[in-house]
C-alpha positions in Angstrom: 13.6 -74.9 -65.6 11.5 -73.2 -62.8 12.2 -69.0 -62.6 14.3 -67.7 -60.1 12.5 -67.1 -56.4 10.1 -63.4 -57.2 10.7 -63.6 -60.9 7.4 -65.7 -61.6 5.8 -62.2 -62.8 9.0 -61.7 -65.2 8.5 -59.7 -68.6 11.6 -60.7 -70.5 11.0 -57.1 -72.3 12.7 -56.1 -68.8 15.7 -58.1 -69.8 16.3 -58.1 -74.0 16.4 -55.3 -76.3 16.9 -54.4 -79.7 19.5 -52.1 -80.7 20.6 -51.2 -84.4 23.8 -52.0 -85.0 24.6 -55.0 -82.5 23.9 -58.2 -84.3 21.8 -56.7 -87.0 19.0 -55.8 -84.6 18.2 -58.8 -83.3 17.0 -59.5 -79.6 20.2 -59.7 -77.1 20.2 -59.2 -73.0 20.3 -55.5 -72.3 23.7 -54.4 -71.7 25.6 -57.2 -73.8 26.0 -58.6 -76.9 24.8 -61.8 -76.1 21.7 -63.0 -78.1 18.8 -64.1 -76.5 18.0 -66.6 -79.1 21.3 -68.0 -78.5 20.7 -68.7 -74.6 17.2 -70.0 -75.4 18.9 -72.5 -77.8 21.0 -73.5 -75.1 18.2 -73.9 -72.9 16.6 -76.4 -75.6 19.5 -78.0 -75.9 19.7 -79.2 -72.0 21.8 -76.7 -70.7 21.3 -75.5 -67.3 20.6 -72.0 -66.0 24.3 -71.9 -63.9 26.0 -73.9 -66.8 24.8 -70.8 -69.3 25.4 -68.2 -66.2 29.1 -69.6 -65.8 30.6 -69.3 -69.3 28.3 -66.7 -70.9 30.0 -63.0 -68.3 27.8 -60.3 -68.0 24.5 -62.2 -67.5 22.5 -63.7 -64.5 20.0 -66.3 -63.5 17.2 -63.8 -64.0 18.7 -63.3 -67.9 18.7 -66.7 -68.5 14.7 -66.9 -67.5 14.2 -63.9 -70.0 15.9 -65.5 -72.9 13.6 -68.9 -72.1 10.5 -66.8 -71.7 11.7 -65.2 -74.8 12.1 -68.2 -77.1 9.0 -69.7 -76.0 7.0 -67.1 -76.9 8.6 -66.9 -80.1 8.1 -70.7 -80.5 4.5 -70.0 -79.8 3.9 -67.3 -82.5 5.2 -69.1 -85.0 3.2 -71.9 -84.4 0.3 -69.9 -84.5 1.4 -68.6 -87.7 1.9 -71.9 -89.2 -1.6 -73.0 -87.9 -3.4 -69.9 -89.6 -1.6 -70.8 -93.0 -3.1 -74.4 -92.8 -6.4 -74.5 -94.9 -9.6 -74.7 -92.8 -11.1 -78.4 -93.9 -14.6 -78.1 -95.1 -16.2 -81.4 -96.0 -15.7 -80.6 -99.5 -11.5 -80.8 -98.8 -11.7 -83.7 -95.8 -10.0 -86.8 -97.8 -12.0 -89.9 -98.4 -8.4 -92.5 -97.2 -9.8 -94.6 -100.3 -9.1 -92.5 -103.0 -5.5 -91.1 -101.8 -3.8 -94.4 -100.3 -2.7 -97.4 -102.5 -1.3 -100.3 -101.9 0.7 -101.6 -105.0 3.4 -104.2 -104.6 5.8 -102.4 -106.9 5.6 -99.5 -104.7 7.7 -99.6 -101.3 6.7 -103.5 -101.3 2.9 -103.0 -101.4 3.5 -100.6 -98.1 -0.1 -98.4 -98.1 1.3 -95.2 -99.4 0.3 -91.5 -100.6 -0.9 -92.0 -104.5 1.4 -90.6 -106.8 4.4 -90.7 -104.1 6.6 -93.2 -102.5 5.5 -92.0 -98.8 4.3 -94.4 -97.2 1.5 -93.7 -94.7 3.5 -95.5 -91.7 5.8 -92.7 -92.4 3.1 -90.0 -92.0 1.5 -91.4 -89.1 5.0 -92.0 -87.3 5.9 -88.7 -87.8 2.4 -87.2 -86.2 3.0 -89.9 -82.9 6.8 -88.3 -82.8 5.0 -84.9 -82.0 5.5 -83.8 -86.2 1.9 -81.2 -86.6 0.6 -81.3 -90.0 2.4 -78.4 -91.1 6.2 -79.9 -90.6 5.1 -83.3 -92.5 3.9 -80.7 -95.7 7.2 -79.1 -95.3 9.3 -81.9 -94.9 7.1 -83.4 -97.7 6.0 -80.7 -100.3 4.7 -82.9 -103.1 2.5 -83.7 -100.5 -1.3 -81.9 -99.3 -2.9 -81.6 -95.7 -5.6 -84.2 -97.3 -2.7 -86.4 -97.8 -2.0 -86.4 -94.4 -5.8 -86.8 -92.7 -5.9 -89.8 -95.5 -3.3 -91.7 -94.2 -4.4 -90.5 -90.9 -8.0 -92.2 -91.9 -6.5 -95.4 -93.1 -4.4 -95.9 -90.2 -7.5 -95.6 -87.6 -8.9 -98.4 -89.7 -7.2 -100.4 -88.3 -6.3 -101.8 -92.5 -3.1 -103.7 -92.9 0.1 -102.1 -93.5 0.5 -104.2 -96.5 -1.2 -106.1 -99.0 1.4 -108.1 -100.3 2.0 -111.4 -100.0 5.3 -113.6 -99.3 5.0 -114.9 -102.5 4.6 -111.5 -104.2 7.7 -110.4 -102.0 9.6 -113.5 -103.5 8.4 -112.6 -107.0 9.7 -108.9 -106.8 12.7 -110.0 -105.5 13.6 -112.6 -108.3 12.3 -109.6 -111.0 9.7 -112.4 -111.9 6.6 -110.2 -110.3 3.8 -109.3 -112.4 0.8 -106.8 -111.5 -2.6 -107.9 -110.9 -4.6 -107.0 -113.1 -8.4 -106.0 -112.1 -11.0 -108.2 -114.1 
């Protein structure tokens, strides 16, 4: 959504305040009881500008812009925040892919996954190419660590196969028949 013609030099603190006692404090447009967060959400969400302006009364074009400019710097704090809680890598913490990803055909059908887990590291790496940062996956995924992720990160740019397993292993685990290799 562009801003409305001479609002390009907007502050939404022109437009949203904070006042105790209408909705617990949080950020609404001046003068209403409309939350700003709730018009940004909206704005996420695909709706446009005169949609918002048409059912929400009280507000204008120039509201709306606020509320966006409002939400995005929100979403751009907290992002910040999240990447200041991620764990600087040293060399010391940077994951070596062959000690963290396995490949065992009782495990997600010999998919390369996280040792110790049942997450595969096409799941990792999917959710990264989706636009996931490192911080969602270790929240969606807390038995997880950020060496974790660069290890399945590592294997993927190897280019290795996404399995090790062959059709006949796949027929033996199916028929319950399957027994592990075992290492000489």
């Amino acid at each position: 959504m562009t801003a409305p013609k001479g609002q390009d030099n907007m502050d939404w603190r022109d437009r949203i305040e904070s006042v105790p006692g209408v909705l617990e404090g949080k950020p609404v447009i001046k003068g209403t009881p409309i939350a700003a967060a709730l018009v940004d959400r909206l704005l996420t969400r695909g709706y446009t500008a005169e949609a918002i302006v048409s059912n929400l009364l009280d507000i204008t074009a120039e509201d709306v812009e606020a509320c966006r400019r409002y939400g995005e710097e929100q979403r751009e704090r907290e992002h910040a925040e999240l990447v200041r809680k991620i764990p600087k890598r040293t060399p010391e913490k940077t994951a070596n892919w062959e000690d963290r990803i396995v490949c065992d055909p009782a495990i997600l059908v010999g998919k390369p996954t996280i040792k110790g887990t049942r997450i595969s590291v096409e799941l990792v790496t999917d959710r990264l190419a989706g636009g996931w940062t490192v911080a969602d996956v270790l929240d969606s995924y807390p038995h997880i660590r950020a060496e974790d992720v660069d290890a399945c990160v590592k294997y993927k740019a190897t280019g290795a196969k996404l399995s090790n397993v062959s059709w006949a292993d796949i027929d033996a685990i199916m028929d319950g028949a399957y027994r592990p290799k075992t290492k000489p």
